[in-house]
mmCIF file of the C-alpha atoms, coordinates in Angstrom:
data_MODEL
# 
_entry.id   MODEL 
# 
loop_
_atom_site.group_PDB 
_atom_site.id 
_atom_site.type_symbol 
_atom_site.label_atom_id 
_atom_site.label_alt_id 
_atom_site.label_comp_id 
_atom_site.label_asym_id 
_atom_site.label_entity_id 
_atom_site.label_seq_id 
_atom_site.pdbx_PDB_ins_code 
_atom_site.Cartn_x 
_atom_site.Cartn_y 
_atom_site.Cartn_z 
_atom_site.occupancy 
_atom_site.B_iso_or_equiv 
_atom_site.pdbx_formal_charge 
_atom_site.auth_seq_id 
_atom_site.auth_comp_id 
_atom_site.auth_asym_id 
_atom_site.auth_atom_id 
_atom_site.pdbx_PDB_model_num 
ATOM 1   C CA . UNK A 1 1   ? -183.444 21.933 -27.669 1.00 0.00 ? 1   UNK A CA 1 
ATOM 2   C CA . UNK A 1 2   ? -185.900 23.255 -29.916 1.00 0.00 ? 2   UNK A CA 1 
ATOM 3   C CA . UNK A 1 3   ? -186.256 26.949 -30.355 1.00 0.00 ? 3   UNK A CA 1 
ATOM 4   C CA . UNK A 1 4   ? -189.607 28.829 -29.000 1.00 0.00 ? 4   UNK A CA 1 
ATOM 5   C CA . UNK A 1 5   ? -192.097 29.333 -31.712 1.00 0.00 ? 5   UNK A CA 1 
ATOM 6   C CA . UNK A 1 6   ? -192.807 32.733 -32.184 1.00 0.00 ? 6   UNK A CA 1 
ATOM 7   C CA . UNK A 1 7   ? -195.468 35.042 -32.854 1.00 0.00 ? 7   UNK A CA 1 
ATOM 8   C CA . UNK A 1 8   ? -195.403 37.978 -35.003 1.00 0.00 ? 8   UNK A CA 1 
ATOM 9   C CA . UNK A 1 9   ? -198.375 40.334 -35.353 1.00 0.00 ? 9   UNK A CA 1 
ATOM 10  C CA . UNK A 1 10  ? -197.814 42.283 -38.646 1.00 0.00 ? 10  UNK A CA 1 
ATOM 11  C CA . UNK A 1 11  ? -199.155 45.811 -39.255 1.00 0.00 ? 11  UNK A CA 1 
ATOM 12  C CA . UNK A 1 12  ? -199.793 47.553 -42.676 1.00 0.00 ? 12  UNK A CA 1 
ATOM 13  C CA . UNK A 1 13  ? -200.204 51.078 -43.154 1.00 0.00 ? 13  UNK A CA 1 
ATOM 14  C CA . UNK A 1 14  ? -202.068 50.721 -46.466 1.00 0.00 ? 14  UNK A CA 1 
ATOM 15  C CA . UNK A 1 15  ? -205.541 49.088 -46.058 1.00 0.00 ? 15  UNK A CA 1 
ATOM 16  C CA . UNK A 1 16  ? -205.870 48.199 -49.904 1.00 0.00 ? 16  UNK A CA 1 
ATOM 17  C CA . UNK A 1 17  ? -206.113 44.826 -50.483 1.00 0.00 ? 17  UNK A CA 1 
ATOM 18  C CA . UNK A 1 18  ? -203.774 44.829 -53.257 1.00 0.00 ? 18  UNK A CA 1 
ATOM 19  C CA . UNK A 1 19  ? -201.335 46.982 -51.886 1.00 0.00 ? 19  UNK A CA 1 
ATOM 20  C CA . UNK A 1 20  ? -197.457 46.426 -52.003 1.00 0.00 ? 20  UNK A CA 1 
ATOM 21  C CA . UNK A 1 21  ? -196.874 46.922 -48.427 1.00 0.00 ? 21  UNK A CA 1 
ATOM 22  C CA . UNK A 1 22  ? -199.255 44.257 -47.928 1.00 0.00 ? 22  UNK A CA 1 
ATOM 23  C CA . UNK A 1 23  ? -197.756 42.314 -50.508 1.00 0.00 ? 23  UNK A CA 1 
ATOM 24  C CA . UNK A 1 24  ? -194.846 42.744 -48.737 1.00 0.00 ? 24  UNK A CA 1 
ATOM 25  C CA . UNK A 1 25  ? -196.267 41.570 -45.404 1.00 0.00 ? 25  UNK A CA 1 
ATOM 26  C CA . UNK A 1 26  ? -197.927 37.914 -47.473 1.00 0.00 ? 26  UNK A CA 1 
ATOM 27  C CA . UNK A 1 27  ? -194.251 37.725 -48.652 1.00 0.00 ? 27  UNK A CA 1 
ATOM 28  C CA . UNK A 1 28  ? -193.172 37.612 -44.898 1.00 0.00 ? 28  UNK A CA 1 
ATOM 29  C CA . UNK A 1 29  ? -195.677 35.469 -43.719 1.00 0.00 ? 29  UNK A CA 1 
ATOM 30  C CA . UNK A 1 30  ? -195.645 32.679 -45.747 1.00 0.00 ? 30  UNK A CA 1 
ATOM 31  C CA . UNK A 1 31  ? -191.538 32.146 -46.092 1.00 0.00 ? 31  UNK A CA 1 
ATOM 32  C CA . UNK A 1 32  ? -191.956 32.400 -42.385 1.00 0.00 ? 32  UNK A CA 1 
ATOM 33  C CA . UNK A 1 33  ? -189.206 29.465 -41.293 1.00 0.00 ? 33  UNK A CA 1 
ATOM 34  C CA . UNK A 1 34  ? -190.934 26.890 -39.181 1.00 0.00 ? 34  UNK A CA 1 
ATOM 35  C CA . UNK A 1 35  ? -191.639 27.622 -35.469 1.00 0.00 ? 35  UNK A CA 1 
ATOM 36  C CA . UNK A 1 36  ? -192.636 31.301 -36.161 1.00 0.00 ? 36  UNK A CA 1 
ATOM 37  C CA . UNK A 1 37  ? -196.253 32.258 -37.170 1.00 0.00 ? 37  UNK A CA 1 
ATOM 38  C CA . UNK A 1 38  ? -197.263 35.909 -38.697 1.00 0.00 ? 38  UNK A CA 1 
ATOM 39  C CA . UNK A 1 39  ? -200.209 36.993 -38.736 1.00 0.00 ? 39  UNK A CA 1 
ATOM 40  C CA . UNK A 1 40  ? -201.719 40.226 -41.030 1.00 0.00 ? 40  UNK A CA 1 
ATOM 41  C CA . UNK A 1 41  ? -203.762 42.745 -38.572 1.00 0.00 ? 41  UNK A CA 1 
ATOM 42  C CA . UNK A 1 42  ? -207.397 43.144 -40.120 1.00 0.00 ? 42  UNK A CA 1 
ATOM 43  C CA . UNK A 1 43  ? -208.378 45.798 -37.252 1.00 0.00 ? 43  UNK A CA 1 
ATOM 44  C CA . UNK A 1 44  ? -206.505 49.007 -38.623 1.00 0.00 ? 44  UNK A CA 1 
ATOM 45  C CA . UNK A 1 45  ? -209.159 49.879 -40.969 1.00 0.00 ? 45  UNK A CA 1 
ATOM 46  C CA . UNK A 1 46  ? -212.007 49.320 -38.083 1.00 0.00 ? 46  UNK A CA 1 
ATOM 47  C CA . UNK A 1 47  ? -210.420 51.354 -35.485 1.00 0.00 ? 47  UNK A CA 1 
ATOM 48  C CA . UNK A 1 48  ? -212.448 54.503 -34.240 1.00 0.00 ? 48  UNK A CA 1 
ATOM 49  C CA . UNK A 1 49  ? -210.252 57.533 -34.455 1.00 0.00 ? 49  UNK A CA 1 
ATOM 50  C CA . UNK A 1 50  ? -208.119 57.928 -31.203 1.00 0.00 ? 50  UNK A CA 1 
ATOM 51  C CA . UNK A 1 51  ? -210.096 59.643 -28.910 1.00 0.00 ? 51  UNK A CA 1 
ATOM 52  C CA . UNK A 1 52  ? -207.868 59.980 -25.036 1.00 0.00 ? 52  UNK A CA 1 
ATOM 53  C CA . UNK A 1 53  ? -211.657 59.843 -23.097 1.00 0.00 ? 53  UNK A CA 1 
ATOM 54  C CA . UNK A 1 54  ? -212.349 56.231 -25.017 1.00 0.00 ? 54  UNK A CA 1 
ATOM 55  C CA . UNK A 1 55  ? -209.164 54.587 -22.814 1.00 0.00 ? 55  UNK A CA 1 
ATOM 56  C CA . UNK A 1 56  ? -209.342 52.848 -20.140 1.00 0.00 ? 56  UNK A CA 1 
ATOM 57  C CA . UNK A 1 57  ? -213.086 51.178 -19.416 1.00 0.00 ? 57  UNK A CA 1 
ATOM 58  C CA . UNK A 1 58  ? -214.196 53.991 -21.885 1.00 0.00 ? 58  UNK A CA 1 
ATOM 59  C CA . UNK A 1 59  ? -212.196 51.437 -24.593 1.00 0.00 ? 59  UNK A CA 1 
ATOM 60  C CA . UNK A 1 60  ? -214.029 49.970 -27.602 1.00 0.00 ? 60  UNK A CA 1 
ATOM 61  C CA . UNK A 1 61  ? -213.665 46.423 -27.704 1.00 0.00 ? 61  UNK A CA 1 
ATOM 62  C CA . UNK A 1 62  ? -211.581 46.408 -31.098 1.00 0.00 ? 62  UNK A CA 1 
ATOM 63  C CA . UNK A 1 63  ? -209.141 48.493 -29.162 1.00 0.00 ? 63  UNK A CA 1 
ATOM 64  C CA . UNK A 1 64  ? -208.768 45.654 -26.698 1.00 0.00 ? 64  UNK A CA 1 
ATOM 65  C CA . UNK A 1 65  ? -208.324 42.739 -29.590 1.00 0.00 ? 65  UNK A CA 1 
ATOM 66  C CA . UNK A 1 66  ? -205.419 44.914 -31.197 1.00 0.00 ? 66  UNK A CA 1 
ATOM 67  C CA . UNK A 1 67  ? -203.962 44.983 -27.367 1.00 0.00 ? 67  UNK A CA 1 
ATOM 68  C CA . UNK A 1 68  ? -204.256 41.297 -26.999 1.00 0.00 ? 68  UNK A CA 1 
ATOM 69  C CA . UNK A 1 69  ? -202.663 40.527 -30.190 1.00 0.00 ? 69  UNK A CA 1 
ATOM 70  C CA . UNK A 1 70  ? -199.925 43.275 -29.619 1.00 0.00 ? 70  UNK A CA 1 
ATOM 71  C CA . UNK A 1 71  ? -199.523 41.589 -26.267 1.00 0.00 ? 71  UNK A CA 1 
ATOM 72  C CA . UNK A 1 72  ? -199.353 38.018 -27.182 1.00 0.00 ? 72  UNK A CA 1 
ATOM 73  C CA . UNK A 1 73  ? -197.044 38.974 -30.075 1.00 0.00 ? 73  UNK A CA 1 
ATOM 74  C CA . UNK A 1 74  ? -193.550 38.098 -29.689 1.00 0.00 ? 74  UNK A CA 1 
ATOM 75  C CA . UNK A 1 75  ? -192.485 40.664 -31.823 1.00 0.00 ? 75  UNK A CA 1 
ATOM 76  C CA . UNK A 1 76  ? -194.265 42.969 -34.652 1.00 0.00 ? 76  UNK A CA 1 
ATOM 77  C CA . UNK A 1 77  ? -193.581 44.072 -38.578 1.00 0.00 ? 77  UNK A CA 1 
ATOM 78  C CA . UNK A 1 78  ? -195.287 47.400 -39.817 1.00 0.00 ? 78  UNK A CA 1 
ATOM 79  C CA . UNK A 1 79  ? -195.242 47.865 -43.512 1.00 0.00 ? 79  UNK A CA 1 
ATOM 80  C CA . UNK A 1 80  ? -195.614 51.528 -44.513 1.00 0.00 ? 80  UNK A CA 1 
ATOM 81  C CA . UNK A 1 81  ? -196.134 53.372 -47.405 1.00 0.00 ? 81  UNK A CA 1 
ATOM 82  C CA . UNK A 1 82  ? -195.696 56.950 -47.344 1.00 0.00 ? 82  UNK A CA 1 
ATOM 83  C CA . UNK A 1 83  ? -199.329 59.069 -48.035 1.00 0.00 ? 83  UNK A CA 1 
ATOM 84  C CA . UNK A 1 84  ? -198.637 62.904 -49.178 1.00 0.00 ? 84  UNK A CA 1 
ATOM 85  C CA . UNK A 1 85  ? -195.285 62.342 -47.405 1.00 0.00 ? 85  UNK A CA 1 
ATOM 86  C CA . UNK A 1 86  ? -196.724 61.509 -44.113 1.00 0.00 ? 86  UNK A CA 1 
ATOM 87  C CA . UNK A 1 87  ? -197.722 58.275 -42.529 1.00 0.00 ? 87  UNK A CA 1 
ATOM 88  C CA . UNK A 1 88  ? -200.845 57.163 -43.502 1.00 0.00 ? 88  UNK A CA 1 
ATOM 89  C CA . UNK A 1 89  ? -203.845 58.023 -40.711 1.00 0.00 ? 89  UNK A CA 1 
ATOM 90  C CA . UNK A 1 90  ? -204.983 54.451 -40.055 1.00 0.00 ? 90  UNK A CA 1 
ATOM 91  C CA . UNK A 1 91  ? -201.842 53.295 -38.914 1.00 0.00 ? 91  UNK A CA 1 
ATOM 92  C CA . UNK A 1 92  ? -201.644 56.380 -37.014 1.00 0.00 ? 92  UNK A CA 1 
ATOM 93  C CA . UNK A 1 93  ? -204.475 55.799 -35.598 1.00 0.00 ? 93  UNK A CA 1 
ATOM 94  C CA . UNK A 1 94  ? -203.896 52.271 -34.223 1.00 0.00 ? 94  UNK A CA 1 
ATOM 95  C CA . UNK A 1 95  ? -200.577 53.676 -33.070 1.00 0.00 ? 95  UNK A CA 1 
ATOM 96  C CA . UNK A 1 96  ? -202.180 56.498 -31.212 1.00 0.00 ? 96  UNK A CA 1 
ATOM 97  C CA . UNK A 1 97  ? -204.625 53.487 -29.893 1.00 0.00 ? 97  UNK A CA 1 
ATOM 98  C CA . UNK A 1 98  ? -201.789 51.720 -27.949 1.00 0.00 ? 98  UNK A CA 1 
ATOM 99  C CA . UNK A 1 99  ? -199.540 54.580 -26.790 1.00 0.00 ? 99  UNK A CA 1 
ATOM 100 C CA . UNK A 1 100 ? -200.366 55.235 -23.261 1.00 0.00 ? 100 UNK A CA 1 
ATOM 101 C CA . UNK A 1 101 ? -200.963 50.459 -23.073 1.00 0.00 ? 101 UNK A CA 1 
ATOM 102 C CA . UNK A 1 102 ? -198.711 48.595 -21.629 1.00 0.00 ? 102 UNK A CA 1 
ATOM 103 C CA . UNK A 1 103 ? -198.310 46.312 -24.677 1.00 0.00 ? 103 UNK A CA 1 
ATOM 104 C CA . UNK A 1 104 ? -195.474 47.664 -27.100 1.00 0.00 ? 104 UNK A CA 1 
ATOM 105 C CA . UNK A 1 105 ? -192.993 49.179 -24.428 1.00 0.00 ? 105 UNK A CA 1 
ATOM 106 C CA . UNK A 1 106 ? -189.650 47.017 -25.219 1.00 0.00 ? 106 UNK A CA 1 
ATOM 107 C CA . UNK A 1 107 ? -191.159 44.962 -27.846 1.00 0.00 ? 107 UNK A CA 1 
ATOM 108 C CA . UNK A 1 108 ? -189.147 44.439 -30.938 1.00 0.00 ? 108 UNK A CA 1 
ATOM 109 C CA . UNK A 1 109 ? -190.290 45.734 -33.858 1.00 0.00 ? 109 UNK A CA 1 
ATOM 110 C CA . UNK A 1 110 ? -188.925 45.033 -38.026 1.00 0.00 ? 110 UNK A CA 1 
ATOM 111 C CA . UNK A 1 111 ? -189.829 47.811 -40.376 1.00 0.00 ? 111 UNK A CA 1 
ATOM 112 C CA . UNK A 1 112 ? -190.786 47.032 -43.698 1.00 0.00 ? 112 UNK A CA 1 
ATOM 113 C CA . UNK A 1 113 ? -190.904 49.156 -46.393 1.00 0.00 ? 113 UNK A CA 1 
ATOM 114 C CA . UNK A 1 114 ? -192.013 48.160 -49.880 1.00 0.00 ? 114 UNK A CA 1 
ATOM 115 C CA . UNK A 1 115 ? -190.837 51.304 -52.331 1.00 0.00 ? 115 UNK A CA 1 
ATOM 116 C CA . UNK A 1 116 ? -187.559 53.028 -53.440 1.00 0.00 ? 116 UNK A CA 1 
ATOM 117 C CA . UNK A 1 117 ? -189.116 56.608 -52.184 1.00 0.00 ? 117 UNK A CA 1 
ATOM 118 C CA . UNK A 1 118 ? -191.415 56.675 -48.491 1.00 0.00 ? 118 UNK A CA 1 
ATOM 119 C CA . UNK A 1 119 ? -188.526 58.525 -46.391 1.00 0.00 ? 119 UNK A CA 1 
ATOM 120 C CA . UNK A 1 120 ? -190.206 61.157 -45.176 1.00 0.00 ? 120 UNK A CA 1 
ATOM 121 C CA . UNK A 1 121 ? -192.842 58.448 -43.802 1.00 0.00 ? 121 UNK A CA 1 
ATOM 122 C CA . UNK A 1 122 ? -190.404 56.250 -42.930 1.00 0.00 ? 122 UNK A CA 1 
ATOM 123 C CA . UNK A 1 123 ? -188.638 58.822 -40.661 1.00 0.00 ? 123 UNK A CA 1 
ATOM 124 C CA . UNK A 1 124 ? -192.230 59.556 -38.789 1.00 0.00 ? 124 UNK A CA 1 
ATOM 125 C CA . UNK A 1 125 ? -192.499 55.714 -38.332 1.00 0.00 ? 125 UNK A CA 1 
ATOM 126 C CA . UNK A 1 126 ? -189.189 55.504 -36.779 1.00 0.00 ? 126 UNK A CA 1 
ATOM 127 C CA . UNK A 1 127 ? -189.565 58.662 -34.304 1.00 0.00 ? 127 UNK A CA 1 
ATOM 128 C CA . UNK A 1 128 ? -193.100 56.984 -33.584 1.00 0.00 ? 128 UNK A CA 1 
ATOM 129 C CA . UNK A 1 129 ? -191.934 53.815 -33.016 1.00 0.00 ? 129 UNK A CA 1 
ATOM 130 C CA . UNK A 1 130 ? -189.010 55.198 -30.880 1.00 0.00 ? 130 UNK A CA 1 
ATOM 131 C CA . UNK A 1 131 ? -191.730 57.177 -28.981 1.00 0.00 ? 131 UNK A CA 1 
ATOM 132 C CA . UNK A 1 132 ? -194.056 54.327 -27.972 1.00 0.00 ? 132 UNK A CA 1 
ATOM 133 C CA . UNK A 1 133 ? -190.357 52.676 -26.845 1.00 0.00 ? 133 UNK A CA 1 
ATOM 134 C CA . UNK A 1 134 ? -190.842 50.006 -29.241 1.00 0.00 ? 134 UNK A CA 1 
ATOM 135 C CA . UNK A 1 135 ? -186.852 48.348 -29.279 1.00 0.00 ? 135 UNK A CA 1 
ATOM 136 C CA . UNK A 1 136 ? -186.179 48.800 -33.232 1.00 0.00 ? 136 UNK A CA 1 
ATOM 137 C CA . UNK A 1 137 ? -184.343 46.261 -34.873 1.00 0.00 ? 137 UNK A CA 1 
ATOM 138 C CA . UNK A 1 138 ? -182.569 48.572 -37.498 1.00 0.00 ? 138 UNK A CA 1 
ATOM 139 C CA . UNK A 1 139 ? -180.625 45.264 -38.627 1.00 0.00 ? 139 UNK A CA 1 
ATOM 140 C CA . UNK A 1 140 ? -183.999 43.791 -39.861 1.00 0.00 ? 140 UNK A CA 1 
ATOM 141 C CA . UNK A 1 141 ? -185.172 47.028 -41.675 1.00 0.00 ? 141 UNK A CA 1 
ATOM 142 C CA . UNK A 1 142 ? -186.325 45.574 -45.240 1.00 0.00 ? 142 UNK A CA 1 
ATOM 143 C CA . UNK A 1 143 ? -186.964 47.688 -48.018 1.00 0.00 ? 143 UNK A CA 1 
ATOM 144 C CA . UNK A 1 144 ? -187.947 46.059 -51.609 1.00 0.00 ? 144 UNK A CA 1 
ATOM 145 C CA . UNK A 1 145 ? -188.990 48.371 -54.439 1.00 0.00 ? 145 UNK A CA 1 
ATOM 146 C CA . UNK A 1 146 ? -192.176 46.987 -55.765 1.00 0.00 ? 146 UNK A CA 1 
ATOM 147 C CA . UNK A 1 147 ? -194.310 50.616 -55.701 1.00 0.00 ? 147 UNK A CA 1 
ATOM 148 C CA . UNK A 1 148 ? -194.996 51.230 -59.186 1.00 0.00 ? 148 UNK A CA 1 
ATOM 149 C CA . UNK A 1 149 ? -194.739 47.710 -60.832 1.00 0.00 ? 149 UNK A CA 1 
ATOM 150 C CA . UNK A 1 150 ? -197.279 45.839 -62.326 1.00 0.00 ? 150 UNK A CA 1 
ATOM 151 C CA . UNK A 1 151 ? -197.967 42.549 -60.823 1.00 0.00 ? 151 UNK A CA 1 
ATOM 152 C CA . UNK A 1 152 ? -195.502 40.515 -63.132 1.00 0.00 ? 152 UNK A CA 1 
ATOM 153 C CA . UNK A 1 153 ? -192.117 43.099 -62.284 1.00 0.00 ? 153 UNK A CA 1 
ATOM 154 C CA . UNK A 1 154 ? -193.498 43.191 -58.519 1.00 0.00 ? 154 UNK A CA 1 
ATOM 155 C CA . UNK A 1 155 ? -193.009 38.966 -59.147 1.00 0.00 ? 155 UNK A CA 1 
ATOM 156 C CA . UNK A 1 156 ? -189.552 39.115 -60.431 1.00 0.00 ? 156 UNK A CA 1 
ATOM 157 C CA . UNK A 1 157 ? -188.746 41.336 -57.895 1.00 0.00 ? 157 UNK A CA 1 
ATOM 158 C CA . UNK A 1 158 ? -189.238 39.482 -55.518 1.00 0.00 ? 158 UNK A CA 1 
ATOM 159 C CA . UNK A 1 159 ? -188.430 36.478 -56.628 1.00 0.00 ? 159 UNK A CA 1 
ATOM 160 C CA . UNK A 1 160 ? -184.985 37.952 -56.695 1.00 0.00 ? 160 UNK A CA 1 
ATOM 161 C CA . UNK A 1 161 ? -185.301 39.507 -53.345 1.00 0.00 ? 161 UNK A CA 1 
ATOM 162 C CA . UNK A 1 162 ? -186.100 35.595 -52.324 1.00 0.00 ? 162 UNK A CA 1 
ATOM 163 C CA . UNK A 1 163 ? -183.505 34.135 -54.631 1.00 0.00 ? 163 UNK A CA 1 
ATOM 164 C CA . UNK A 1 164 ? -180.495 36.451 -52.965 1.00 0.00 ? 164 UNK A CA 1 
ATOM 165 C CA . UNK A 1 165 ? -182.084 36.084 -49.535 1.00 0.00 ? 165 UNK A CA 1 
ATOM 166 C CA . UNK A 1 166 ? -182.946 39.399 -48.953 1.00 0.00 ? 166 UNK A CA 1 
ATOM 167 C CA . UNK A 1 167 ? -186.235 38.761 -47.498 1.00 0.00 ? 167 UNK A CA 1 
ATOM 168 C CA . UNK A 1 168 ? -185.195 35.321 -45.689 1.00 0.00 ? 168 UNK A CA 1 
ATOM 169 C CA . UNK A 1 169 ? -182.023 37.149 -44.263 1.00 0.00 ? 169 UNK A CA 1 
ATOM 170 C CA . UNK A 1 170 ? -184.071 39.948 -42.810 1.00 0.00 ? 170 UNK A CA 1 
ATOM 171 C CA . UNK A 1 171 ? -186.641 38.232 -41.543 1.00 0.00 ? 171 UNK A CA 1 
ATOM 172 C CA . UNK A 1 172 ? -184.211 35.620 -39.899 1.00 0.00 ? 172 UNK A CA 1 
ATOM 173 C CA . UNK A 1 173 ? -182.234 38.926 -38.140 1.00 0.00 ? 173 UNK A CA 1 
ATOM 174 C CA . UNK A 1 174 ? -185.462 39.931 -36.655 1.00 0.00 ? 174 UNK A CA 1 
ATOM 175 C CA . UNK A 1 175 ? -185.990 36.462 -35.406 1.00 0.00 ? 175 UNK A CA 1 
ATOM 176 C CA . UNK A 1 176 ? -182.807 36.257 -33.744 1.00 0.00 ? 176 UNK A CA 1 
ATOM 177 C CA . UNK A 1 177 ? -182.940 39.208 -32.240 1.00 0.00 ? 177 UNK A CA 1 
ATOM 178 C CA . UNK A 1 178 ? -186.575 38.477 -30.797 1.00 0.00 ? 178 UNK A CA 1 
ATOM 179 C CA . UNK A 1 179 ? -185.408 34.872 -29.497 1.00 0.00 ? 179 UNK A CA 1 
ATOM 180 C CA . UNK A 1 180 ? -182.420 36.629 -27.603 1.00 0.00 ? 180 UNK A CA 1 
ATOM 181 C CA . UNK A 1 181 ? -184.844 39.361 -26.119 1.00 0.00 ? 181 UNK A CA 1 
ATOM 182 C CA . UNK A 1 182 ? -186.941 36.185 -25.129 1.00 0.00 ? 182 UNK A CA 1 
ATOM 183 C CA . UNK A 1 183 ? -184.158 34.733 -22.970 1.00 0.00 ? 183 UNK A CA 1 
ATOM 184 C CA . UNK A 1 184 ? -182.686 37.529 -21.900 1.00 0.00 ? 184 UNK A CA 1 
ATOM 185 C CA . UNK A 1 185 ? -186.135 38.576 -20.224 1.00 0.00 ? 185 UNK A CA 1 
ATOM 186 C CA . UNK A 1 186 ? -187.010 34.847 -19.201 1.00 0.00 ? 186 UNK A CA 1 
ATOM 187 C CA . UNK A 1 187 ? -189.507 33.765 -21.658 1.00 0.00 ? 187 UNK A CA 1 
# 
């Protein structure tokens, strides 16, 4: 029997186009193996700032696309750099959007984390993430040092990260761990 596709909604922190967290997430996305799908969230950046008396039928209509997609996704990534050793307010933000939603409660999660340095952010993710009750797979955390690189070492980099199946590896734990939360719940 054929395994499930599955359906990863991806979330960067950084909204530069070139960033390496984003990078990261491209990097993801297209060595995805066959069956599962990622797609990049383009909403972050277009959120309005979390505002408790916009929920319910107060809620702007970009706040209900990012709850569809976070609902119809099988599992999410967020790539996060760290910002003046915080996490960076969009991502916040978008966070803060879906807190009280029924969406992410139980859904598994892969952090990805594309520099050597970020642990102050990366501890803020995790307590976030824990928060919301998103079920973080810690055996999926992926961390590639690419901040700080020009385009050609950020290349090799990962070509190596490819080559010894870092990125393959990790991604392949997280889809594992996402089919078995599938069955075990039904789906």
């Amino acid at each position: 029997m054929d395994a499930k596709p599955l359906f990863l909604y991806a979330l960067c922190g950084s909204q530069r186009e070139v960033s390496t967290n984003r990078r990261l997430l491209t990097i993801l996305r297209d060595h995805a193996p066959d069956g599962v799908t990622i797609e990049i969230c383009d909403l972050i950046g277009d959120l309005p700032i979390f505002n408790p008396d916009r929920e319910g039928e107060n809620t702007p209509e970009i706040v209900e696309r990012l709850g569809a997609k976070m609902r119809d996704a099988d599992g999410v990534i967020v790539a996060c750099p760290e910002y003046a050793h915080g996490l960076p307010g969009g991502l916040k933000n978008a966070l803060d959007w879906l807190v009280s939603r029924d969406e992410v409660p139980f859904k598994p999660v892969m952090i990805a984390h594309a520099s050597h340095r970020g642990d102050f952010a990366l501890g803020q993710l995790t307590e976030v993430l824990k928060t919301m009750s998103f079920d973080i797979v810690a055996e999926a955390h992926l961390r590639i040092g690419l901040l700080g690189k020009d385009d050609a070492a950020q290349a090799a980099v990962l070509d190596a990260a490819m080559r010894d199946g870092v990125i393959v590896n990790a991604l392949a734990k997280f889809c594992g761990h996402v089919r078995k939360v599938s069955l075990y719940k039904g789906i």
